[in-house]
N, C-alpha and C positions, 0 to 999 in steps of 0.2 A: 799582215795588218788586219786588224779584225774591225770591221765594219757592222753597223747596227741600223736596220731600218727600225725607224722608231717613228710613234705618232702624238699628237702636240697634245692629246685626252685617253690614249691610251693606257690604261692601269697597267698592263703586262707587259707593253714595252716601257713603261717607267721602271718596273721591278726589275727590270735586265738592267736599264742604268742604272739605278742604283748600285747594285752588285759590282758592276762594271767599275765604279770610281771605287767603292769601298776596298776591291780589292788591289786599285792602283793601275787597273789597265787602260793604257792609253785604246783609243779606239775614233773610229769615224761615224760620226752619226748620218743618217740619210731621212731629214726629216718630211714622212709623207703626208702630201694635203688632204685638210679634214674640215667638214664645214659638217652645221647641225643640221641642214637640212638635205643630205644627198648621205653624208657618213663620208667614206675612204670611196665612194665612188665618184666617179671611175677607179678604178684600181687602178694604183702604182704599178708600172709593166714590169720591172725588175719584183717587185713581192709577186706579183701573179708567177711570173718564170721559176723564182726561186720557193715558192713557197704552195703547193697544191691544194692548200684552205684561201690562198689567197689573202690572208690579213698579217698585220705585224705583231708579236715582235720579226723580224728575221735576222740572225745572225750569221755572217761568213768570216771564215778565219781560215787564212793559206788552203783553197780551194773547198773547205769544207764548210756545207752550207745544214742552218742546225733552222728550225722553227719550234713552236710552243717554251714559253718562260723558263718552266721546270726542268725542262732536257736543254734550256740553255744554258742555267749557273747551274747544271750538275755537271754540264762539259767544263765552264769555267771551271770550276772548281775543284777538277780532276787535271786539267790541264794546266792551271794555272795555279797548284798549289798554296802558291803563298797566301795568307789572312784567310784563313780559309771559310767558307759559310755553312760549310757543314759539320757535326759533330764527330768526333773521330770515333766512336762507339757504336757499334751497329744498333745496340739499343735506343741510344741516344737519336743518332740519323734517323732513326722511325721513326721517333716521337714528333724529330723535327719535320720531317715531312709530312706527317699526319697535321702539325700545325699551319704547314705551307698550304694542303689540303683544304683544311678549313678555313682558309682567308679566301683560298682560291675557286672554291666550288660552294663552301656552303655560305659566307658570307657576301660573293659577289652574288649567288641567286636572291640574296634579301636586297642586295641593291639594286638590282634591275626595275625594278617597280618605280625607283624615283629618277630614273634617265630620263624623263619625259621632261623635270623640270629646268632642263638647261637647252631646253630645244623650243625653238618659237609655239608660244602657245596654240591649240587648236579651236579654231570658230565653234566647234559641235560643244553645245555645252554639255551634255549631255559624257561625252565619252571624255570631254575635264572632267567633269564630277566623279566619273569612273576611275580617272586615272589615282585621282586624290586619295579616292576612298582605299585602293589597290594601296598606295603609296604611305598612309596612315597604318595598315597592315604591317607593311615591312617595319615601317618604323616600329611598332610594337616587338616587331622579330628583331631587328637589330638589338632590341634595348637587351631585351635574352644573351643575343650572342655576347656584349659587350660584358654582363653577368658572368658568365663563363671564362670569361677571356679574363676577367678582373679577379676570377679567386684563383685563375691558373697560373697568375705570373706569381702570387704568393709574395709579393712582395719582393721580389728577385728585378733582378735591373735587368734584365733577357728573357725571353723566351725558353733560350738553354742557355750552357753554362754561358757562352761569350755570343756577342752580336751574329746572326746565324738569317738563313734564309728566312725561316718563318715568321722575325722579325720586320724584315724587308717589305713578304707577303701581304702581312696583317697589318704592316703600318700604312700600305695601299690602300687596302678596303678600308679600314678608317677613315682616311684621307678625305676618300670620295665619295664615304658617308657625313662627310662633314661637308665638303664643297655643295653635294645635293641637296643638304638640307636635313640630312637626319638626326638622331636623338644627340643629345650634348652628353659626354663623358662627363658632366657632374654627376656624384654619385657614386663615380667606380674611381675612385681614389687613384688606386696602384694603375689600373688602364689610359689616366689623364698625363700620371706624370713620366710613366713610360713611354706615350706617344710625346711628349715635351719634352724629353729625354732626347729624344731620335729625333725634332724637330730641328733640334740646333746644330746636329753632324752636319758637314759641308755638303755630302753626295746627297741626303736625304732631304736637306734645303734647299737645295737647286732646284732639285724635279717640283718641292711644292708651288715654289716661286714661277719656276714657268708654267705649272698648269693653273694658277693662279693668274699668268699673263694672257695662257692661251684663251682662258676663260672669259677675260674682258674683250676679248677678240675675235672669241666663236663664239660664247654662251650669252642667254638671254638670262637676262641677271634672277637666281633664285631670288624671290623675297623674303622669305623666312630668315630669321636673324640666326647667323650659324655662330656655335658658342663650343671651344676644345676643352673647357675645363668648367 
């Protein structure tokens, strides 16, 4: 039975569900408590035991316990063959993990700057103004990445040939640039209607929905008016 600690605003443990229904496998989620002003602390005693960074995603299956996203749908995916999310071409696989890559290291670093906005504001006006200003940066960065990302899909309905991790990835960090508040995919045509694409799949709608629940529930409501197309 494969089991999944997962968290109610975590990006990486969304990206494992995701993968997880896409590819039809039943599983047990273990959802760990998250509030904006403390994080995942205290830690969850089973992620601490199982997991030596101590955060989620964590995944265990018939005694074998796997942590970080990437080395989770590559185990899925190896083990669990069928609909598979990886390209069958070595070529291809690289590409797509270079994609995975770039949603996963260089696109979450332009999003950290706007985490602040779902977290109760701070009194020091001074280190608001700071944050905004940090936070108007990224969004500058974002608008770049989304550039990039809009003349890579070329007008192709994937990533690569069929629905594949880097889709999964990248449709994350969009996501959470939309929930935070960042730039509106008006403008990048082919990047609006492939995240709209993937919006209405069953596995990919759930996770938005519930971080959209968990959001009325943990977050302090962005103001800025978030716009996907």
């Amino acid at each position: 039975m494969i089991t999944l600690y997962s968290g109610p605003l975590s990006l990486f443990s969304r990206k494992v569900e995701i993968a997880l229904r896409e590819k039809g496998l039943g599983f047990e989620r273990v959802m760990v408590p998250f509030n904006q002003t403390t994080g995942y602390d205290p830690k969850h005693p089973e992620v601490t035991a199982l997991n030596p960074k101590g955060q989620v995603p964590v995944l265990t299956d018939c005694g074998l316990v796997l942590y970080d996203s990437t080395v989770i749908i590559e185990y899925l995916d190896e083990a669990y063959p069928e609909l598979p999310l990886l390209p069958a071409s070595p070529a291809d696989r690289a590409r797509c993990r270079l994609d995975e890559l770039y949603a996963d290291e260089i696109l979450f670093s332009a999003l950290r700057p706007l985490m602040h906005r779902t977290s109760p504001p701070t009194s020091d006006q001074t280190r608001r103004m700071a944050q905004e200003a940090d936070a108007l940066i990224a969004e500058a960065a974002l608008s770049r990445h989304y550039a990039v990302l809009d003349e890579r899909l070329a007008g192709r309905e994937f990533f690569a040939q069929n629905l594949s991790v880097a889709d999964i990835a990248l449709f994350m960090s969009v996501l959470f640039s939309q929930r935070l508040g960042g730039p509106s995919l008006a403008g990048f045509y082919g990047l609006a209607m492939w995240y709209e694409r993937l919006s209405k799949r069953p596995a990919f709608a759930q996770v938005a929905a519930e971080i959209a629940e968990a959001d009325r529930r943990l977050s302090f409501p962005v103001k800025r008016a978030l716009k996907s197309a």
